[in-house]
N, C-alpha and C positions, 0 to 999 in steps of 0.2 A: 478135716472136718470130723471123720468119724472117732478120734482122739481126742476132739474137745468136747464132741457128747458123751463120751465115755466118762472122762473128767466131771462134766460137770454134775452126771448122774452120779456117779462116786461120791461126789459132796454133796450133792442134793442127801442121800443117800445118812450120811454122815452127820449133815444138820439135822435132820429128821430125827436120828438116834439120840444126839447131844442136848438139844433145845425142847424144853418146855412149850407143848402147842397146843392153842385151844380147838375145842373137839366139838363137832357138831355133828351130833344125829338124825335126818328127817324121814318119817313116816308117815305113809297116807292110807292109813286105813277108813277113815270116816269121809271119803274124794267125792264121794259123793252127795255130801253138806259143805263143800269144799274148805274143809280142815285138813290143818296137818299139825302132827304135833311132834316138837322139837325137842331135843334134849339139848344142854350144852356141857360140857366140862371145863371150868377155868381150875387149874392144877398150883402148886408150888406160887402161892398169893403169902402177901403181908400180911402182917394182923392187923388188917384195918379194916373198916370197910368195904366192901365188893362194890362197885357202882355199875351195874350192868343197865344198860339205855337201849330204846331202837331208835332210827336211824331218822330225822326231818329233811331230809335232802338226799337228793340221787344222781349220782355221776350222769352228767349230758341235760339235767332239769336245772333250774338257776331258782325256785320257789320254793315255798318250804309244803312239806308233804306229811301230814299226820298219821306215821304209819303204825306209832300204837295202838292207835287205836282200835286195831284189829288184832291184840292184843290178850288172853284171856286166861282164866286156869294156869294162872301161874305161880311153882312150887317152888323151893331149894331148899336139897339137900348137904349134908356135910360127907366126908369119903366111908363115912359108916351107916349113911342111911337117916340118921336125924334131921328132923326136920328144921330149918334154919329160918329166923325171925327176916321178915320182908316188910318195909318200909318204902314210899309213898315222897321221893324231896320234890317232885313235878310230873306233867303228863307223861314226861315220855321215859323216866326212871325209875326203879326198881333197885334200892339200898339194901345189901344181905350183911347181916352183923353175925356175930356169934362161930363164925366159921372154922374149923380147921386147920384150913391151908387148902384146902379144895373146898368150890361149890360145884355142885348138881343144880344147874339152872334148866327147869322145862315149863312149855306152854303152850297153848292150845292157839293157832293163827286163821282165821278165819281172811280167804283168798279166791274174791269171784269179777276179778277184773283183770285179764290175760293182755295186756297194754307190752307200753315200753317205760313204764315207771310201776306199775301196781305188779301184784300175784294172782294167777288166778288157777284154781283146784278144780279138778272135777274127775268124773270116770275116764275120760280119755287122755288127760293130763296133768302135769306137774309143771307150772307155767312161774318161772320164778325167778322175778327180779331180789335182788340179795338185801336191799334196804328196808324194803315192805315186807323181810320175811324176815331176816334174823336178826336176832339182841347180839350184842357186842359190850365188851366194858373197857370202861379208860382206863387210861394206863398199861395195859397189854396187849394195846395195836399193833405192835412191832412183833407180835408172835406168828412165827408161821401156824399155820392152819391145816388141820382135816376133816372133813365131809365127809359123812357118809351118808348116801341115800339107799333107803331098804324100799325097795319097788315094791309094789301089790305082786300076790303070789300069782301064779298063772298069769299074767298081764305081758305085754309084748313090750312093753317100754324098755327106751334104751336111752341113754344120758348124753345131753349135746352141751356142751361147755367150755370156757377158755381157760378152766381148770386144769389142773395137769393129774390127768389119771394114774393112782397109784394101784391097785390092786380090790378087789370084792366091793365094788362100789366105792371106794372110796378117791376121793380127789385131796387135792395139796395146794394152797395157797400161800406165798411167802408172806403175806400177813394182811391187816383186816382190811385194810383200802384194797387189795386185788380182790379180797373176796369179795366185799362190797361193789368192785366192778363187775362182778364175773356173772351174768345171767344165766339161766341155765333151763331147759327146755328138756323137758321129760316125758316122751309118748312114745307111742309105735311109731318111729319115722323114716322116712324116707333119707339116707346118707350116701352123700355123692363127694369127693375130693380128686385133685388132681396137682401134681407138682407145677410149680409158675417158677420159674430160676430153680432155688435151692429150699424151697418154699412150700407148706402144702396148703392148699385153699379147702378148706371144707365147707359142705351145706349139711346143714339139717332142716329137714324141710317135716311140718306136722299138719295135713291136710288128708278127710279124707276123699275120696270118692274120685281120685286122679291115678294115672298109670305110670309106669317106669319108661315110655314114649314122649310123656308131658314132662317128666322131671330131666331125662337126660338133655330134652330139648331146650326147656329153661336152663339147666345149670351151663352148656352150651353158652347162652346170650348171657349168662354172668359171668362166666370166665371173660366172655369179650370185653364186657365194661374193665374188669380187673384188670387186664393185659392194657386198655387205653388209659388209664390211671396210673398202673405203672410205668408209660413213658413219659406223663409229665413231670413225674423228677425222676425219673434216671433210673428208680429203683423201688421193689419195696421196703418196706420197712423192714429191720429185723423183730422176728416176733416172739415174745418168750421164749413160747415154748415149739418152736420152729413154724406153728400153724396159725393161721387166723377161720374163723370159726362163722358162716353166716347162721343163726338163727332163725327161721322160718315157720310160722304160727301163723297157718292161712285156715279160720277155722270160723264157722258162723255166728260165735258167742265169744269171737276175739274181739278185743279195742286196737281199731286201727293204729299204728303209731309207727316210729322207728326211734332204734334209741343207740348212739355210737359208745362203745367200749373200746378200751385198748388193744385187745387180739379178738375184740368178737363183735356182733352187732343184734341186738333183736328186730328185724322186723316182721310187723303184726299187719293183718288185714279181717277183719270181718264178713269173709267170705262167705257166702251158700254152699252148702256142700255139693248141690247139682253144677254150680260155675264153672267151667273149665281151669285149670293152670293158668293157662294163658302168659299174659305179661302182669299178674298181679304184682304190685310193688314195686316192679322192676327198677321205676323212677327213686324211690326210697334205698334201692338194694346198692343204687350207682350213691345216692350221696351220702350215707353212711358209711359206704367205703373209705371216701374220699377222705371220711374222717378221721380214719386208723394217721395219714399225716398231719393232715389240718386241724387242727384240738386236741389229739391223741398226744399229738408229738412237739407238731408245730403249737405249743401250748402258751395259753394268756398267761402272763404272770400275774394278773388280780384271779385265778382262779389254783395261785397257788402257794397251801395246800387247799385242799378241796373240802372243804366244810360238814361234817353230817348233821352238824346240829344247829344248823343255821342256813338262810337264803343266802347264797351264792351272784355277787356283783360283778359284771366284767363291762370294760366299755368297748373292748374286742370285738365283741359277736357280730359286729359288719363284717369281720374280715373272716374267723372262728365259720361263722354259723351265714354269713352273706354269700362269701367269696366260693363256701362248699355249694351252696344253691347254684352260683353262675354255673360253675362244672357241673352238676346234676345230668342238665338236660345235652349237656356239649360231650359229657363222655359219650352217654347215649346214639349221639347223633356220627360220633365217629366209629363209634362199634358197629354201627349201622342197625342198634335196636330200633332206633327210630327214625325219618329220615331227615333229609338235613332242610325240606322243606319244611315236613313238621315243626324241627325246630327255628324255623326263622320264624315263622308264624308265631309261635308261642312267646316271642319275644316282645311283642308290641304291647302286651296288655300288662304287663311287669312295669314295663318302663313308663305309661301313662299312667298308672297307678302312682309312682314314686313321685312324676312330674305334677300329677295332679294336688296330691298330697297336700290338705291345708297344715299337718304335721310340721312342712321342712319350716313353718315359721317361727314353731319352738322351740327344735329341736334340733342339733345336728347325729349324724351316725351314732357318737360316740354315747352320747343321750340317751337314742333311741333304747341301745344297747342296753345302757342301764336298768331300763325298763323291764327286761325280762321278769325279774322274781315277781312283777303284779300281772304279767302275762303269759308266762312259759308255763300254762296248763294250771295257776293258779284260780284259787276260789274265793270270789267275796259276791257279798248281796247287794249293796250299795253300786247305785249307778255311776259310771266313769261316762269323760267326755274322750275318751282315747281312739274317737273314729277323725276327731279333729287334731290333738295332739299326738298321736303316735301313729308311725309306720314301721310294719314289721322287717325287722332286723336282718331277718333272711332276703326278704324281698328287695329293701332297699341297700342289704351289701351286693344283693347278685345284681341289679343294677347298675352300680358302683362296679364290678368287677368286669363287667360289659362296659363299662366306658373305659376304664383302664384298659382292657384288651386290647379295644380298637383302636385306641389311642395312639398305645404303643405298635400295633400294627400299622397305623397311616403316619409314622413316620418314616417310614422304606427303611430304615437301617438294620433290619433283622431285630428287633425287640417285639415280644410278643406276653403275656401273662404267663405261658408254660413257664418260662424260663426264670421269670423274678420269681415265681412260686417255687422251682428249683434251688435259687440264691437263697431263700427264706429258709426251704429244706437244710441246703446244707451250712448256714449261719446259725439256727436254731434250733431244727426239728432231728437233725441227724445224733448230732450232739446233747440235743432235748434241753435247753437254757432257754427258758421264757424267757417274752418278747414282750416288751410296751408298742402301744402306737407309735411312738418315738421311733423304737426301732423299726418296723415295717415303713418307718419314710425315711433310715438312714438308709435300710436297704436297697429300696427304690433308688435313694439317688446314688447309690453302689453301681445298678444296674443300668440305670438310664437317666444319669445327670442329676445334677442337684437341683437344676433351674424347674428342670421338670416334675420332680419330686414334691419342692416346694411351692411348686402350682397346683398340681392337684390336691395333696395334703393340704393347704391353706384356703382353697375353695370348695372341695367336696368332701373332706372329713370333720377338719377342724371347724367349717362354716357349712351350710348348707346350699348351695351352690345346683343350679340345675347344669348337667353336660349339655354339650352341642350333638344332641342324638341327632338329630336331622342330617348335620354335616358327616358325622361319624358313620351313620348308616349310609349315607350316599357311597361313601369310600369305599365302602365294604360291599357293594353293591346290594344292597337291600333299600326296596320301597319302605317310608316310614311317612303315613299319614294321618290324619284325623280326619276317619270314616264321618265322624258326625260335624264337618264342616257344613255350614247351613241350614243344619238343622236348631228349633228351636228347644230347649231343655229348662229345665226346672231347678235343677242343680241338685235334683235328690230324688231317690225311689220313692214311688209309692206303692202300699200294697193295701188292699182289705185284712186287714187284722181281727184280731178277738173284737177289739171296742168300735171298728170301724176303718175309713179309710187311714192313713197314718204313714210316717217318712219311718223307713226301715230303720234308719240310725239316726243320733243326732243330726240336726240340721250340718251341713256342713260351712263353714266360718267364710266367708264373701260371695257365697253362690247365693243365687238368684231369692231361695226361698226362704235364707236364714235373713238376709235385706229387710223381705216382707215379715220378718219377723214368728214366724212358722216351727214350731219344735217338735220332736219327736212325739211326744204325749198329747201331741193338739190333733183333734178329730177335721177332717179336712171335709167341707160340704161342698161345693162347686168347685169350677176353677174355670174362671171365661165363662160364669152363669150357666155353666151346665153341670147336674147335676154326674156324681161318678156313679157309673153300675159297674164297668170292667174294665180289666187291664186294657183292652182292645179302645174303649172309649177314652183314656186318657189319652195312649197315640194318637188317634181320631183329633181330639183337642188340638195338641201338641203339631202336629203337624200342619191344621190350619192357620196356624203361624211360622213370623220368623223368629231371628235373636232380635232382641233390640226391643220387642215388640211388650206393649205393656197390657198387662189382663187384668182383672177381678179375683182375688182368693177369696173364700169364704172359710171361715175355722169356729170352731170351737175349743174353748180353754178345759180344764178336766172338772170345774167348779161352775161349768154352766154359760158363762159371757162368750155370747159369740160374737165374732170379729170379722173385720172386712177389710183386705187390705191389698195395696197396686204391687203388682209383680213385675219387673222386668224381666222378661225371658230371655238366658243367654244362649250362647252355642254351646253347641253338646262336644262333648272329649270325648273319642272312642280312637286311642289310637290303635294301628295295627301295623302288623312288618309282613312282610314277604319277599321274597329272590327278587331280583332284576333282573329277566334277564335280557335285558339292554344294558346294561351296567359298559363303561369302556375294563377295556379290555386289562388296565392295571386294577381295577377294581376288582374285575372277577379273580382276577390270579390272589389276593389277597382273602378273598371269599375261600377261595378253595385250600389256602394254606392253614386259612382257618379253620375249618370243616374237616377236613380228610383225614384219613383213618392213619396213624403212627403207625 
């Protein structure tokens, strides 16, 4: 081992000397207007135009992200200092003529959104995802890369990144898609690592008003998730640059988020600085792990390559972005962050959500999937109907990935999801050759039959198909019921709004209220002749009924006509899960193979 790090720093080492790299500068002296201003160097160019862009898209977001626009004070130069003519082909480029052979590209980045897509500046940080902050030009993406970050003077910041550090601030990226992956987190932080195999696990954690008791004790419960993740395939990954890198930005002017990279991850919380450590994110920290395999490696082939200048399409993300949701909370629960009651419980309201879903009548997975770029943190003004046709992708692959589990658990023959997820690892993600849908049901029926492969693939991917959760959960000894059996419902929230009483989302498509004809924007006056004053008085209503039972609505249109119209009340969906623990006895022993710590 210590011969081929030798070797390949020699070469590193070597290319570095031989290849043409583009050079980036950043300084933050004005952090506290949250600026920063950039230099670039593009060296040994054609005599043509320079086309230097910034970035509409972000490794792990699937919409497009207008990150020019923060954009500003921006100069170039030629390698003597003259000033070079800058041109305007669209919002997000910047055409330099007249050059050299080298441009001096700089400009002023205005950054006060600390997320898992955006930048955000201030006195206590350098919060920086690589899309939202630097200009790149086409055609010299294939150049390795150096960074240099010049810290505030006197300032305690120290540089957390899956950059490979080269010396005086500077970093090395083998070219512009790493950089573009590689977030980077610049404060006074709290850094903790520890070897896992051959492997080193790092944190950087940027919060303040917490101790080296709270941190060693969190980074503790994250190694646990690490270590339960790496035995469901066998192994970790190999990582560049030997390390993978958690990011940690628990700060009270952060945007919650988590966002997975290749050897690193951001996650963000918008913490109090009075809050304790605690278990913030925890849940975030397990399924962006999980990603370093699942998307990192295990990769959609419709996300590749990866686009910076455009929405990014995959019909993946059931399995991508679903199947990391199932293991989220299951790593958890084997590390023992959480416990294994918790997580039965958390299971019920996933799966009624998915079953209830007036979505699965448009849509199947593969659909849903698609959806991202009008969902995945995207902005428009324009009302959508997407509380009726769409179910999010994460929820309804973790779903998805809990009925395959169990599945393949209550057929006693030793098949369980670790293991296909290992098959996938080492057909795809080991080797790194994206995978179609296709492939994840040749693989399945690799692992466990073709008949069965092509029964679940033909009714719950390819069609929308609800599982047999009732029977599933029994097997697995967990109670699975609908708390609001007998009770009567409405088929929609309501709440006192800005304009009055009002259904939180669109109505939703065969429940009770959309029947009566009842929409989001219609002000609701009685219901069963009594007028609404509070939440407490609709249950009041509501419960003096059953399902079945037909009442009075009263509404108003937004242009004045009010209306009267028969409701049929049906039963209310709340399902929930919890242990058996009556379960027979082959039940519980599959409970427990399921659950228990590797």
């Amino acid at each position: 081992m210590k011969k081929i790090t030798i070797l390949f720093f020699s070469l590193l080492a070597i290319s570095l000397q031989a290849q043409t790299y583009n050079e980036y500068e950043l300084s933050f002296d004005n952090a506290v207007h949250h600026e920063a201003h950039i230099k670039i160097k593009f060296a040994n160019l054609e005599n043509k135009v320079l086309e230097v862009r910034m970035s509409r898209s972000s490794p792990g977001r699937y919409a497009v992200h207008e990150f020019a626009k923060n954009v500003y004070s921006v100069k170039a130069t030629d390698s003597k200092g003259n000033p070079l003519q800058i041109s305007r082909a669209n919002p997000y480029q910047w055409d330099v003529a007249g050059h050299d052979g080298t441009v001096n590209f700089e400009y002023t980045l205005y950054a006060n959104r600390a997320g898992g897509t955006y930048s955000g500046i201030d006195e206590t940080h350098a919060h920086l995802n690589m899309p939202a902050t630097l200009a790149w030009a086409r055609g010299l993406d294939q150049r390795p890369v150096k960074v240099k970050f010049n810290l505030p003077e006197n300032s305690q910041w120290k540089i957390a990144t899956q950059l490979k550090a080269l010396e005086n601030g500077v970093y090395y990226a083998p070219d512009t898609y790493y950089l573009m992956d590689s977030p980077t987190e610049i404060a006074d932080l709290f850094i903790r690592e520890r070897k896992v195999g051959d492997q080193t696990i790092r944190w950087a954690l940027h919060k303040h008003g917490t101790t080296d008791k709270e941190v060693d004790r969190y980074f503790d419960e994250l190694i646990g998730i690490v270590e339960q993740q790496r035995a469901v395939f066998g192994e970790l990954p190999s990582y560049d640059f030997g390390e993978y890198v958690f990011l940690s930005c628990y700060m009270p002017n952060a945007s919650g988020d988590g966002m997975e990279h290749r050897n690193s991850t951001y996650v963000v919380s918008g913490l109090p600085v009075e809050r304790p450590l605690a278990t913030t994110s925890m849940g975030t920290i397990s399924h962006e792990f999980f990603h370093c395999w699942n998307v990192e490696r295990i990769r959609p082939k419709s996300l590749e390559p990866f686009s910076f200048e455009d929405a990014n399409m995959s019909g993946e993300l059931w399995f991508a972005e679903g199947f990391t949701s199932y293991y989220t909370a299951l790593m958890q629960a084997r590390s023992g962050s959480i416990t294994a009651d918790q997580y039965v419980r958390g299971l019920g309201g996933s799966v009624g959500y998915v079953m209830n879903a007036p979505g699965r009548s448009y849509n199947n997975p593969i659909e849903m999937s698609y959806q991202a770029p009008f969902v995945d943190a995207a902005t428009s003004i324009d009302p959508t109907n997407l509380s009726n046709i769409f179910i999010s992708y994460y929820t309804y692959g973790s779903v998805l990935g809990l009925a395959l589990d169990m599945s393949l658990r209550t057929m006693d023959n030793g098949k369980n999801l670790d293991d296909y997820m290992k098959h996938v690892w080492a057909n795809h993600g080991k080797p790194e050759i994206p995978y179609t849908v296709r492939d994840l049901q040749a693989r399945l029926a690799e692992y466990a039959g073709e008949t069965f492969a092509n029964d679940f693939f033909g009714k719950y991917i390819f069609d929308s198909q609800a599982p047999d959760f009732a029977g599933l959960f029994e097997k697995m000894g967990v109670n699975f019921q609908n708390t609001g059996a007998g009770k009567a419902s409405l088929g929609g929230n309501i709440r006192k709004l800005r304009d009055g009483w009002q259904l939180t989302s669109n109505a939703s498509v065969g429940s009770a209220i959309y029947k009566a004809g009842v929409e989001a924007e219609d002000i609701i006056l009685s219901i069963a002749g009594k007028e609404l004053k509070d939440d407490s008085n609709i249950n009041e209503i509501l419960a003096a009924h059953k399902p079945g039972d037909s009442i009075e609505i009263k509404f108003s249109k937004m242009w004045g006509d009010e209306k009267t119209a028969t409701l049929i009340l049906e039963e209310a969906q709340q399902f929930a899960t919890a242990i058996n623990a009556n379960a027979n006895a082959q039940a519980k022993a599959r409970r427990e193979a399921w659950l228990k710590k590797r």
